[in-house]
N, C-alpha and C positions, 0 to 999 in steps of 0.2 A: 557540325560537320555532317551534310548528308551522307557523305560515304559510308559515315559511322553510323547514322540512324538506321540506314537501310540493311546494314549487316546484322546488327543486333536483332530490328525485326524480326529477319529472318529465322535469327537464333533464338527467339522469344517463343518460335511454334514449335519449338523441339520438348518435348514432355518428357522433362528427367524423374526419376524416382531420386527423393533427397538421401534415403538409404542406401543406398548402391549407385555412390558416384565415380567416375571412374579417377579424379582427382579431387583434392580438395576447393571446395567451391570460389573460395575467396585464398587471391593471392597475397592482399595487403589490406591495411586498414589505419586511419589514417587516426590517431586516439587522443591527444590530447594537444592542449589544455583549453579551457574555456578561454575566450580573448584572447589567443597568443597565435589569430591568422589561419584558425584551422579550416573556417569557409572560405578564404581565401584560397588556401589550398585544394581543397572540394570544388572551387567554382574553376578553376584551374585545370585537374588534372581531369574534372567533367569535359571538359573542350579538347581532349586529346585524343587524338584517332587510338591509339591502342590501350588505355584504360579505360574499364567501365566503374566507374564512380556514382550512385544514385543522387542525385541532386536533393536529397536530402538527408539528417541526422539517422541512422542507423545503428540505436544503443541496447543491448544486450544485459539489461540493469536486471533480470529477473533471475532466480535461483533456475539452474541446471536448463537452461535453453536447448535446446535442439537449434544452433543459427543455421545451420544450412536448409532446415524444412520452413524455419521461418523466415528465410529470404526469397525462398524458392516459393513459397504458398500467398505471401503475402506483400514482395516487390520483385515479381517476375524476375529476381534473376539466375541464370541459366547458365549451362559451358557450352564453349563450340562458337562461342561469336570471333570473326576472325579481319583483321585490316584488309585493304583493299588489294593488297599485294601480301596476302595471305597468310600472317605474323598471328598469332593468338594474342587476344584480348587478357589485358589482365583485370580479374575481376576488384574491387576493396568496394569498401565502407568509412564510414564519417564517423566519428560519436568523440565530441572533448570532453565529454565526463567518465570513458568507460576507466580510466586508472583511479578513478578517485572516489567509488561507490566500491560495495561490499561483493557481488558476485561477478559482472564484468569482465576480470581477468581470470577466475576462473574460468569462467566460458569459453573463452579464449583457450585457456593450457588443452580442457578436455576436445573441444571442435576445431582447431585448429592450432598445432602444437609446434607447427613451423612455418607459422606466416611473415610477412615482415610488416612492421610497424612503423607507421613516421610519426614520429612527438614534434612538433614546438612548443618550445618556451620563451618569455622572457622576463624583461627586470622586476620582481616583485611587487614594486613601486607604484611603476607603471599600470602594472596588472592588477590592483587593486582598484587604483582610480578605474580602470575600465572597465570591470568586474563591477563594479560600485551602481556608476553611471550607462550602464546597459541594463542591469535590475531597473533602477529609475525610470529608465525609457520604453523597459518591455510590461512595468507595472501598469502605469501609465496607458498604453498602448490596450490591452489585454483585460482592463477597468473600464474600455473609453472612456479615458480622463476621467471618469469616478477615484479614483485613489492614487496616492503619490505615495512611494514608498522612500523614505529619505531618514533612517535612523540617524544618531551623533555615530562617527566613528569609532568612537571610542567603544562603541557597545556591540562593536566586533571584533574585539580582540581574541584571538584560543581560537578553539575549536569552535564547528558552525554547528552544530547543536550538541547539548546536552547527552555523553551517558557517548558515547560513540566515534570516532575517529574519521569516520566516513563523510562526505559531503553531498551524499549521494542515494537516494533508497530508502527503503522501509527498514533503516538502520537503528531509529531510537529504541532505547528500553521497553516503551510502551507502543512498536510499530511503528507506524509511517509519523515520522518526525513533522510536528507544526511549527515549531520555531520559523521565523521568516529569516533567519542565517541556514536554512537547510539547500539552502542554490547555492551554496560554495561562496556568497557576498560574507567571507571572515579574514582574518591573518593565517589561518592553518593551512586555509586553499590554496596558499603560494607554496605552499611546500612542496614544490614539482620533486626531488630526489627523496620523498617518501611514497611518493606515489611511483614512481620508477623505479624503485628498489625493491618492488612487490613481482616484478618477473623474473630474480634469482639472478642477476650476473655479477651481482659483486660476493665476496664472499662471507660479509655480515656477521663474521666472527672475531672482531676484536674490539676492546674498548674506543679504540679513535675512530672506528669506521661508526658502529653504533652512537656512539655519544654525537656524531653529525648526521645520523636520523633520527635522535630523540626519542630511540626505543618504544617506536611507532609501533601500534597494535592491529592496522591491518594485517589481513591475511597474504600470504606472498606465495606464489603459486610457478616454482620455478618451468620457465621452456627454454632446456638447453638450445632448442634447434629453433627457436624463433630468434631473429633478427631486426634491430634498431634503428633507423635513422635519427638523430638528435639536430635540430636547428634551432636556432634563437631566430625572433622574428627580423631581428634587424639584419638577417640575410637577405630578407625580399628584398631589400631597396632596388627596386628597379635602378638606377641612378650608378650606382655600382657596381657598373657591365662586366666586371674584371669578377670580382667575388658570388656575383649574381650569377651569368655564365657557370662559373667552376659547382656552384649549385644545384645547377639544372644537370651538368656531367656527369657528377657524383651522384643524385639522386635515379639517374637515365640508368646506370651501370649498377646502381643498388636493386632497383626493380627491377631488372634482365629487360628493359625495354631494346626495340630495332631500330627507333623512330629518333630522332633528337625532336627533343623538345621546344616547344615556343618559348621565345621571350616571356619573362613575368610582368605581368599587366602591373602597372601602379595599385599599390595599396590604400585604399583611403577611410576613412572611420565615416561614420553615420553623423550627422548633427543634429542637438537635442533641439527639443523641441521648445519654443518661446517659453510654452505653459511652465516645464520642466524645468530651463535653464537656470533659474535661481536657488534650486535644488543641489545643482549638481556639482559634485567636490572638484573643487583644484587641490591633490595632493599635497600642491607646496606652499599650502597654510599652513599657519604656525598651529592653528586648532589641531592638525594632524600630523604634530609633532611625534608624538607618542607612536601613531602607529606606523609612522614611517622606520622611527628605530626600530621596530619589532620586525617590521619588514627586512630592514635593512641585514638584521642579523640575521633572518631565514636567508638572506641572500647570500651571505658569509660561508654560511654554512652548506649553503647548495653548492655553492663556487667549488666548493674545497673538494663536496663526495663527486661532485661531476669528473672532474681535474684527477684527483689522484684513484677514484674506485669504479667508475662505472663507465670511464674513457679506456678503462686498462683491459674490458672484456673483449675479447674478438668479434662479439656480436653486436658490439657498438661500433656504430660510421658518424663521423658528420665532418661536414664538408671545410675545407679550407682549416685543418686544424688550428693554427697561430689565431685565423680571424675570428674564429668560433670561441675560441677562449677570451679574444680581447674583449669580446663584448659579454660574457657572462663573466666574467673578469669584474665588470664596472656592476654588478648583482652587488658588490663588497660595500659600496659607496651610496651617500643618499642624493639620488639624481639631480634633487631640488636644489643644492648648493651651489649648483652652474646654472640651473632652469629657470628662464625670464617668459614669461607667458604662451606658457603651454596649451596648448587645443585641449578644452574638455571632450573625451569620448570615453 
């Protein structure tokens, strides 16, 4: 949108001190999960006259960050950028690893204590197969085609490394973790309601709430005054003007946007590449039987803390309540028992 480039411009010559701002820099930030649409999101709300989104990952994985010096010093961004009809731009950021590494959300609580947050998630199933076969295609990619990285699955089962709960950072015993399960390619990484139970809105003080986090050993860093948006991916469907529509509404009204927002573009996956393809898992082999149960029941288990504990805080939204549930609903069940040739992505 020129209209957008040309106002940022101009707000880009404005020299702020990151110390003495007159508001908090960033309004939103868009956090997780890896494969669960969050560049889809980014490439999305990048193309919108009143949010400024940097078109690319902005993660805060470092112990006690200054974000606002190091957004302002090191990706121009500024306040004061305003729409064409004179609305304030809302500033965020990208990162689907920041819930799921060791500092991140602290960062979060101390620099910005009431921001609002958009999460997707979805079927853990799913997300593993895509989690899996993205490693494979960015090893690949990042090697030129020197190395294929293509473990059994079986030999990601737990935690992705060794000594640590984190998926993320210079979290091993011995610092920055080598295991090649250290990119979140494990079963633990599906665990979205452990990683979302670390900004404090459920109350995490009774056996049933605990026993369906597993008495997870991240750190939990409550912000009464930050707010959540919750989506599962199977909201995008373009295809679903009815559910899709009430998403962009709900979302429009969550961020204090003026503007109604665009239509969502179609979603589409990447495809592997010939060298790759033979590599790459279909989920609904029988060889990944095992880890689909294991998935299956983090799903169970997410279903239930989503539904009865972290839907019940005031600081959680997501849109079309009934439709949001039918589809993390089916987290309970193993997809593959209906699924007849699924797109590898």
């Amino acid at each position: 949108d020129d209209a957008k480039d040309d106002n940022n411009k101009k707000a880009l010559e404005i020299d702020i001190d990151p110390s003495n701002l007159e508001r908090p820099l960033l309004d939103f930030a868009v956090i997780g999960f890896p494969k669960t649409g969050t560049s889809f999101m980014e490439h999305y709300l990048f193309n919108t006259e009143e949010t400024f989104i940097d078109n690319q990952e902005n993660c805060f994985t470092d112990a006690n960050m200054d974000m606002a010096r190091h957004l302002i010093s090191t990706r121009e961004y500024t306040l004061g950028q305003t729409t064409n009809d004179g609305y304030r731009v809302k500033n965020a950021v990208k990162c689907p690893k920041d819930l799921m590494g060791p500092y991140s959300v602290a960062n979060y609580a101390e620099n910005f204590p009431e921001i609002k947050f958009v999460v997707s998630t979805r079927h853990p199933v799913w997300w593993f197969q895509s989690r899996y076969n993205y490693k494979l295609r960015q090893t690949f990619k990042h090697s030129d085609g020197q190395k294929i990285w293509a473990p059994p699955t079986s030999e990601l089962l737990g935690a992705c490394a060794e000594g640590t709960p984190y998926h993320y950072g210079n979290t091993g015993p011995k610092g920055e973790v080598q295991d090649e399960k250290a990119t979140s390619v494990c079963t633990d990484g599906a665990k979205f309601h452990h990683s979302l139970s670390r900004m404090g809105k459920t109350p995490m003080n009774t056996p049933e709430e605990l026993a369906l986090l597993g008495l997870h050993t991240m750190s939990v860093h409550p912000m009464p005054k930050a707010k959540i948006f919750l989506m599962e991916i199977g909201q995008f469907d373009a295809d679903d003007t009815v559910h899709a529509n009430q998403l962009l509404a709900d979302m429009k009204e969550f961020l204090g946007l003026e503007h109604e927002l665009p239509p969502l573009p179609e979603h589409s996956s990447k495809n592997l590449k010939e060298e790759i393809q033979e590599h790459a898992i279909n989920i609904c082999d029988a060889e990944h039987d095992f880890v689909r149960a294991e998935l299956v029941q983090t799903g169970r288990e997410a279903y239930r803390w989503i539904k009865d504990y972290f839907m019940q805080s005031d600081d959680v939204t997501v849109s079309a309540e009934d439709h949001f549930l039918s589809l993390v609903e089916q987290w309970q069940f193993d997809p593959c028992d209906e699924a007849t040739g699924r797109e590898l992505s």
